[in-house]
C-alpha positions as CSV (number, residue, x, y, z in Angstrom):
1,X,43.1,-125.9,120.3
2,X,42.8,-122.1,119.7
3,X,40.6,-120.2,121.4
4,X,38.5,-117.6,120.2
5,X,38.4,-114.5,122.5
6,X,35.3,-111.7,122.3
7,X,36.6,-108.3,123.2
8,X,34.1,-105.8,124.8
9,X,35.0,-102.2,125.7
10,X,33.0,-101.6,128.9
11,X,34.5,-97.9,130.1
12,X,37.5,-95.4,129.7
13,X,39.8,-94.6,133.1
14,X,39.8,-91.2,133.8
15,X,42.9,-89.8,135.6
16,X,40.8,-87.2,137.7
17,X,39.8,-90.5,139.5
18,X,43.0,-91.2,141.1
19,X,44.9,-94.5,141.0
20,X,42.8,-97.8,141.0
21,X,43.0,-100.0,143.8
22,X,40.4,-102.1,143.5
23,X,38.0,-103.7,141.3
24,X,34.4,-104.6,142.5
25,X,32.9,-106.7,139.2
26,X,29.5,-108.4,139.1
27,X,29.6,-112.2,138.8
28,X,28.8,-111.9,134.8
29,X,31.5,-109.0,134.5
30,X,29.1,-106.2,132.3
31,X,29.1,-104.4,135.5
32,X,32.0,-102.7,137.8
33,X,33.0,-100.3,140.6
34,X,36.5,-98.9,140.5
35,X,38.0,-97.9,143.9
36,X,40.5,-95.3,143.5
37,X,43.2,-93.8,146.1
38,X,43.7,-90.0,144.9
39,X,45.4,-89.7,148.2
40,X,46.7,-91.6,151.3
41,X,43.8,-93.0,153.1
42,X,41.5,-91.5,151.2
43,X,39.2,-93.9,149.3
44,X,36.6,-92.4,145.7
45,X,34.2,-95.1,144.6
46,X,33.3,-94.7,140.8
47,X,29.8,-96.4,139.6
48,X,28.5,-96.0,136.0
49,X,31.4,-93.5,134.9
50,X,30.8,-90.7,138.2
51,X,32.2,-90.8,141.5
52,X,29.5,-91.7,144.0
53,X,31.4,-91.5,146.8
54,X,34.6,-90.5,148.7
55,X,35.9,-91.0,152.0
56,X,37.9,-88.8,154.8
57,X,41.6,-89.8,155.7
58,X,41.1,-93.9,156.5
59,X,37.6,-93.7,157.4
60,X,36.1,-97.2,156.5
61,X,33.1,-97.1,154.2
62,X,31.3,-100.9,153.4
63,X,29.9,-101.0,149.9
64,X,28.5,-103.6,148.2
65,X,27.4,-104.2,144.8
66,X,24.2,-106.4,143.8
67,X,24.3,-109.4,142.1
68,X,22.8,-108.0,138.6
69,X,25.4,-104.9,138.5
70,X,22.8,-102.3,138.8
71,X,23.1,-100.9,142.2
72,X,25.9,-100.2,143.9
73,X,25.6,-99.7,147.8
74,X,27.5,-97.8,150.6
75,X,27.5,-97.1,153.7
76,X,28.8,-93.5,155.6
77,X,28.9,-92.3,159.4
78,X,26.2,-89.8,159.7
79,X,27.7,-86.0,160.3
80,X,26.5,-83.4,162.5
81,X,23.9,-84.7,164.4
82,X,25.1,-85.0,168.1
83,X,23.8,-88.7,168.1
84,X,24.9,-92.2,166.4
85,X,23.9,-92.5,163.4
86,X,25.0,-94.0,159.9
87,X,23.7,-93.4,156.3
88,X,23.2,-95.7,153.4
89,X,23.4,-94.3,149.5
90,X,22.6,-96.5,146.4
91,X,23.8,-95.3,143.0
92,X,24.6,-92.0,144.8
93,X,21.3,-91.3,146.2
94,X,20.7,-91.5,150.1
95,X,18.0,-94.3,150.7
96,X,18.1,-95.0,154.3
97,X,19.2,-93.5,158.0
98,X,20.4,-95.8,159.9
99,X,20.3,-95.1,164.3
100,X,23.5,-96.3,164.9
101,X,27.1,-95.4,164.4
102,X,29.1,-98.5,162.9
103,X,27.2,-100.7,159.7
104,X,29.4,-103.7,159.7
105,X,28.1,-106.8,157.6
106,X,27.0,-105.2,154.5
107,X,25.7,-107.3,151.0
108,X,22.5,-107.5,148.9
109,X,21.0,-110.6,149.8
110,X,18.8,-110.8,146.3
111,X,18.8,-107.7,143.9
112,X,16.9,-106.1,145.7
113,X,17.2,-107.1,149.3
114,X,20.3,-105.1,150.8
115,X,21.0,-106.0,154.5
116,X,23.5,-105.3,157.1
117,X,24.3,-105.8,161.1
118,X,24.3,-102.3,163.2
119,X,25.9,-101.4,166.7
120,X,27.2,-98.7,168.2
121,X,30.9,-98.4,170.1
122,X,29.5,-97.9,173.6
123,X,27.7,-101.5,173.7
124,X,29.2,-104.4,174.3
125,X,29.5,-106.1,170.8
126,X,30.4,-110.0,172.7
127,X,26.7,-110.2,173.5
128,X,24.6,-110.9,171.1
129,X,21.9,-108.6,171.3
130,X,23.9,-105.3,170.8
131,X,23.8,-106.3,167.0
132,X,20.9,-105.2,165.0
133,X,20.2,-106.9,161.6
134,X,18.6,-104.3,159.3
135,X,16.8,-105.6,155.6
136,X,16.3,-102.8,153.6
137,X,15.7,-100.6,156.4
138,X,13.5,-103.2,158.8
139,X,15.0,-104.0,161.7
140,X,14.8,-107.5,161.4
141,X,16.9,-108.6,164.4
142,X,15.7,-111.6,166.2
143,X,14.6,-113.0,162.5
144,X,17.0,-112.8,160.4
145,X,21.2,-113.2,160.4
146,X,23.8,-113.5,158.1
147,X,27.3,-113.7,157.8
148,X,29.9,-113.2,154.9
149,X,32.1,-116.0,154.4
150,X,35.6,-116.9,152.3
151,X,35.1,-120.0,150.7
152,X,38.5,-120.0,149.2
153,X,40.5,-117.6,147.6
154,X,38.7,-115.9,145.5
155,X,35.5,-116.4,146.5
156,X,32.7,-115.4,148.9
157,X,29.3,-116.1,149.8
158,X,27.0,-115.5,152.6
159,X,25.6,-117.6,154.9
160,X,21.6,-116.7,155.8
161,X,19.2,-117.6,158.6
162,X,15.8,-117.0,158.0
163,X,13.7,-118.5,160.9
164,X,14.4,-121.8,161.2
165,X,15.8,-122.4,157.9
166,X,19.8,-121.7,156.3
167,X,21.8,-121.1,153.4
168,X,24.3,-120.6,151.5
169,X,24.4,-117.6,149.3
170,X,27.1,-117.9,146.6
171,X,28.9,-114.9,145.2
172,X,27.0,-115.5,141.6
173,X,23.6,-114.8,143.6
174,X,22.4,-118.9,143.4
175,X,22.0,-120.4,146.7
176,X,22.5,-123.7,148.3
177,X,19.6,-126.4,149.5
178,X,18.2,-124.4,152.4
179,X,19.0,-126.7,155.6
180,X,16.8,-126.7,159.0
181,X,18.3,-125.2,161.9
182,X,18.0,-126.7,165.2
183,X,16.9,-123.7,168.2
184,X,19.9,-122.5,170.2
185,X,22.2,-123.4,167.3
186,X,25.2,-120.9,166.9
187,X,26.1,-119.5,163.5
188,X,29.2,-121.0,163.3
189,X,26.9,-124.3,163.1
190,X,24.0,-123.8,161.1
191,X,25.7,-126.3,158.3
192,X,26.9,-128.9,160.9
193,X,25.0,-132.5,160.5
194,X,26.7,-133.2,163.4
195,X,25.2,-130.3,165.6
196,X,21.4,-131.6,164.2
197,X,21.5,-135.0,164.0
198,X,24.6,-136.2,166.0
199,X,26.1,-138.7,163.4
200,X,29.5,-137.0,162.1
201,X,29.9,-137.0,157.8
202,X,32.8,-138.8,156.9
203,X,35.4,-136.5,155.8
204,X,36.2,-136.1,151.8
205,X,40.0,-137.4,150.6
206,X,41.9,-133.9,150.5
207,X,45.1,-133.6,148.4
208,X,48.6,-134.5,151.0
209,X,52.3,-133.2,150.7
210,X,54.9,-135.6,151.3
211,X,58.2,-133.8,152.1
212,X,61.5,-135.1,151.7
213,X,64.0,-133.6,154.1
214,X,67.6,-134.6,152.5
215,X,66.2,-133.6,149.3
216,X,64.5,-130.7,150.7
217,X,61.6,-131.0,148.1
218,X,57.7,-132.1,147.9
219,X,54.8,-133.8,146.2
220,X,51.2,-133.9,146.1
221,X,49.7,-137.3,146.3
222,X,45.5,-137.5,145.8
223,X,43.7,-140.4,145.0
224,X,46.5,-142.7,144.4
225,X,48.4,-140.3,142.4
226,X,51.5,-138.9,143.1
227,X,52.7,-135.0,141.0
228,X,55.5,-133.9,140.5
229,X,58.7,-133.3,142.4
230,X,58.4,-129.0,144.1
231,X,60.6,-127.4,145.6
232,X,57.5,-125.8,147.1
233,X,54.0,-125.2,146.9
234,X,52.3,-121.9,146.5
235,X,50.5,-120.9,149.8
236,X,49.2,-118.1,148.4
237,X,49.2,-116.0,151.8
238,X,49.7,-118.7,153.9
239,X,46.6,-121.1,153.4
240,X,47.4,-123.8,150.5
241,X,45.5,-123.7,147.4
242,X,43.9,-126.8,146.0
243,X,41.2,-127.0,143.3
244,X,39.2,-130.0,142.8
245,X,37.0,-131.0,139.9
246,X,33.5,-131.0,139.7
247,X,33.3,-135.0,140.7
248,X,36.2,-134.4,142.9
249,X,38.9,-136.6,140.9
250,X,41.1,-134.3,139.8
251,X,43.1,-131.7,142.0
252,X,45.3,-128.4,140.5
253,X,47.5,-126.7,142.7
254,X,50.7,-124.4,141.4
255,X,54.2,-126.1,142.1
256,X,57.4,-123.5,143.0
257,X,60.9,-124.4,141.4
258,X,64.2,-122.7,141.2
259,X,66.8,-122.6,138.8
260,X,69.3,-125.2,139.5
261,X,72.1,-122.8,139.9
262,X,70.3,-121.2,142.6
263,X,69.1,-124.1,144.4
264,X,73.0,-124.8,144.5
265,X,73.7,-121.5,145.9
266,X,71.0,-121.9,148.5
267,X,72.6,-125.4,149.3
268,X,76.2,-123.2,149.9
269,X,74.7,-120.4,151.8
270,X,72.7,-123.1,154.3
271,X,76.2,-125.1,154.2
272,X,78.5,-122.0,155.1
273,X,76.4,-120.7,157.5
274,X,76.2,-124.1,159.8
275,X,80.2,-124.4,159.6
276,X,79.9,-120.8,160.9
277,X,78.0,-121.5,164.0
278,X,81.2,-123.5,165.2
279,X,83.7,-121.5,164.6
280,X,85.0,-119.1,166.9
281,X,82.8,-115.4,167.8
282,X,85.1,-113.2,165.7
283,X,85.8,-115.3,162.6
284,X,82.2,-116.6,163.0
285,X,81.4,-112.5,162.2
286,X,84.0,-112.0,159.9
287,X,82.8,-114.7,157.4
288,X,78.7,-113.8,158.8
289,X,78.3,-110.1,157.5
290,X,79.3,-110.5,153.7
291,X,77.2,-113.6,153.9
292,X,73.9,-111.4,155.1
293,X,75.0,-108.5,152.9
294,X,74.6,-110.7,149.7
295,X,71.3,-113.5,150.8
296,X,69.4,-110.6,153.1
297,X,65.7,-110.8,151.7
298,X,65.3,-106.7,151.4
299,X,69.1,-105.8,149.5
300,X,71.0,-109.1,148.7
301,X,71.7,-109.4,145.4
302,X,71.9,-113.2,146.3
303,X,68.4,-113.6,147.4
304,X,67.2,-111.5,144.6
305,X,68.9,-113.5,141.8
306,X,67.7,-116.9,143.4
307,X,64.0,-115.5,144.1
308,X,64.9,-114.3,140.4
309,X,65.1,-117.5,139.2
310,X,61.7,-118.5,140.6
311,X,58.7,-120.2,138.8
312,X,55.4,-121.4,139.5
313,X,53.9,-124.5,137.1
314,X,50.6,-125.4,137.4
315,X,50.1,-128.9,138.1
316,X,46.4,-130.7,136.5
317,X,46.4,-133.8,138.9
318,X,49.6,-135.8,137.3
319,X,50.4,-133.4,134.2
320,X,52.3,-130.6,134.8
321,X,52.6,-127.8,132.7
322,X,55.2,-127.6,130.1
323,X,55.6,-123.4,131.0
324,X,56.2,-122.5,134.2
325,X,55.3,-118.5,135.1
326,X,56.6,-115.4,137.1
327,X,53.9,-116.0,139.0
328,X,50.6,-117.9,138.8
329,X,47.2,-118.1,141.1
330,X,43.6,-118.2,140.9
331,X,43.5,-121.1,139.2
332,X,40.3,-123.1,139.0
333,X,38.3,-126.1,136.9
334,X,35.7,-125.1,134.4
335,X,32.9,-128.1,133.9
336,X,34.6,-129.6,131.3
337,X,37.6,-130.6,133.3
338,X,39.5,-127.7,132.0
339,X,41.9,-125.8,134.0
340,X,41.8,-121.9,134.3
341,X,45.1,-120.4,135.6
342,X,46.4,-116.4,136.1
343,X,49.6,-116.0,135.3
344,X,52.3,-113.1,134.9
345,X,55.0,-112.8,133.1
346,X,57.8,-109.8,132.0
347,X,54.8,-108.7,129.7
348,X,52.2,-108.8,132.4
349,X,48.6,-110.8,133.3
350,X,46.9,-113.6,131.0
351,X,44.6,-115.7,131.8
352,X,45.5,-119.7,130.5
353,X,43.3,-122.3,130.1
354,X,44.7,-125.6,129.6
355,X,48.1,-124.3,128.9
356,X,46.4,-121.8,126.0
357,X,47.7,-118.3,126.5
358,X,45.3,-115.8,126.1
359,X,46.4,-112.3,125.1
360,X,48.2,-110.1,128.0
361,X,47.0,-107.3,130.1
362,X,47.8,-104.7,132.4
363,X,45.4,-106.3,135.2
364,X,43.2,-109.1,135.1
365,X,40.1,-109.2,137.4
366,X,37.1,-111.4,138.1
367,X,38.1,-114.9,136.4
368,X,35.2,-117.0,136.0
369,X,33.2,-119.8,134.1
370,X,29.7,-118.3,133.1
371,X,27.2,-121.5,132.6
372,X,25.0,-118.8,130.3
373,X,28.0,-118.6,128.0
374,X,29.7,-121.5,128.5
375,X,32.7,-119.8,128.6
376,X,35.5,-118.0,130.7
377,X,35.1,-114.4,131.3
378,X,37.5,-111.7,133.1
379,X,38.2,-108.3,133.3
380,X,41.1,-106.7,131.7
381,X,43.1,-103.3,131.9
382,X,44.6,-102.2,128.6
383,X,46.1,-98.4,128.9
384,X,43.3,-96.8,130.0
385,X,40.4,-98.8,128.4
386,X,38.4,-101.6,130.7
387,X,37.7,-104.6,128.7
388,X,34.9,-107.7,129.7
389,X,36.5,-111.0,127.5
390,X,35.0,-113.9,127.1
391,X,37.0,-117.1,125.5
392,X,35.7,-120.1,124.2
């Protein structure tokens, strides 16, 4: 089915700015901070078209933007004053002086709640009560914590304690079913049912890789199902990547397959070097050093042609995907069981939904399913025009 795709031109890049880095978008995408490099270590924050704010050489600066895109919030070192102290700006405009040096955990709570933790170097941060929690300026400590949190790749939320009572604050600004928490509970188990009432959940059916050694490949089995045949499975960093529909029976995941001439030549190289290892020191060099000057991962033209020939196919459950990518990620299940991939190609990012190809782009950001619209929205770079699309 074709997809109809709504273009909106949200801002111009200036090249005074400096190379982007980064991309801060609000969770409906009509709102943005750019984070440009103009120079090593050196960090400008742009806001509504103007810089609002620009570091020293690698000085860390925690900003934050609020839920509805309006207000953009960051947090400097004080100058000058002989004592500890930090200062917070909003939209450019200094709002509040913090007494101590480092403002670590740093997010809007609300729209209009902005809070953060406080310390400074000279106390000892393991004990507890060094750390100040701050709510718009209160110092709330002793009521109030929070902590950011990854819930997978690409998202975050934050998890809040408010007297006795928790939550989970979710990176499009909804929370979760407050919980209570029992006294003396750590924060690493505010969510436990275990900790409060001693009876441990039973644990949900995650997706499992079966490996076969002699045919050095993999499959994902879940629910009864069994995918594909991998030679891998992207990691994505090193933590697998798994996304589950909304009533948990379906999982995506993005297989990894070479070309089969260079899984042959990877088969040689593996072969070669193990007869190597029992031959003699100076014909075991003889043959070693042409070997590592062709499959050495930073100037073999070996390696490069076989991680050339590499392709990532996303995987729904059983069906795999007929086109498989220079590189895909990010991929996700709207709520009607269709799956959202980012993939790259020679002509750069596009976002795919069920194995539709929407246009490409120089960059895509921010790759979501709004319930208001009912459809998938993202970020794009085109030249040096920002675009918010929306396809449905």
């Amino acid at each position: 089915m074709a997809r109809g795709y709504r273009v909106e031109r949200l801002a111009d890049v200036r090249p005074e700015w400096g190379p982007i880095r980064h991309v801060m978008a609000a969770p409906d995408n009509t709102s943005f901070a750019l984070i440009a490099e103009p120079a090593e270590g050196v960090h400008r924050v742009v806001f509504g078209g103007r810089v609002i704010a620009e570091t020293g050489p690698h000085e860390i600066m925690p900003m934050s933007l609020s839920f509805d895109g309006t207000k953009l919030a960051v947090a400097k070192r004080g100058r000058g004053r002989g004592e500890p102290t930090s200062e917070i700006f909003v939209n450019g405009e200094k709002r509040y002086d913090v007494p101590f040096e480092t403002v670590y955990r740093f997010d809007w709570l609300d729209d209009e709640r902005l809070a953060w933790s406080a310390w400074n170097t000279d106390d000892l941060r393991a004990k507890d009560d060094t750390i100040h929690y701050f709510v718009n300026g209160e110092d709330v400590t002793g009521r109030l914590e929070f902590e950011p949190v990854l819930m997978d790749r690409m998202r975050h939320a934050i998890h809040l304690k408010e007297g006795d009572r928790a939550c989970v604050i979710y990176d499009d600004g909804s929370r979760s079913t407050p919980v209570t928490v029992p006294p003396g509970t750590d924060r690493f188990h505010w969510f436990d049912p275990f900790w409060a009432t001693g009876e441990r959940p039973e644990r949900p059916e995650r997706p499992e890789e079966a490996w076969d050694g002699a045919r050095r490949s993999v499959r994902v089995r879940y629910r009864g199902v069994s995918g594909p045949i991998f030679d891998g499975i992207e990691s994505f960093g090193g933590m697998r990547q798994f996304a589950l529909n909304a009533d948990g029976r379906r999982a995506a995941y993005v297989g990894i397959r070479y070309s089969g001439v260079a899984r042959a030549m990877g088969r040689a190289v593996g072969a070669s070097l193990s007869r190597i290892e029992g031959e003699p020191r100076g014909l075991s060099k003889l043959w070693a050093w042409p070997m590592a000057l062709l499959f050495n991962p930073y100037m073999g033209i070996g390696h490069a042609y076989i991680e050339g020939s590499r392709r990532y196919f996303p995987v729904d459950h059983d069906r795999e995907w007929k086109k498989g990518y220079r590189f895909a990620s990010d991929h996700f299940y709207t709520p009607h069981d269709e799956l959202v991939v980012t993939a790259s190609g020679s002509d750069g990012l596009r976002v795919v939904i069920d194995e539709d190809e929407g246009p490409p782009f120089a960059a895509v950001e921010n790759v979501r399913h709004l319930a208001a619209e009912d459809a998938v929205c993202y970020l794009a770079a085109k030249g040096d025009e920002i675009l918010r699309i929306v396809a449905r």
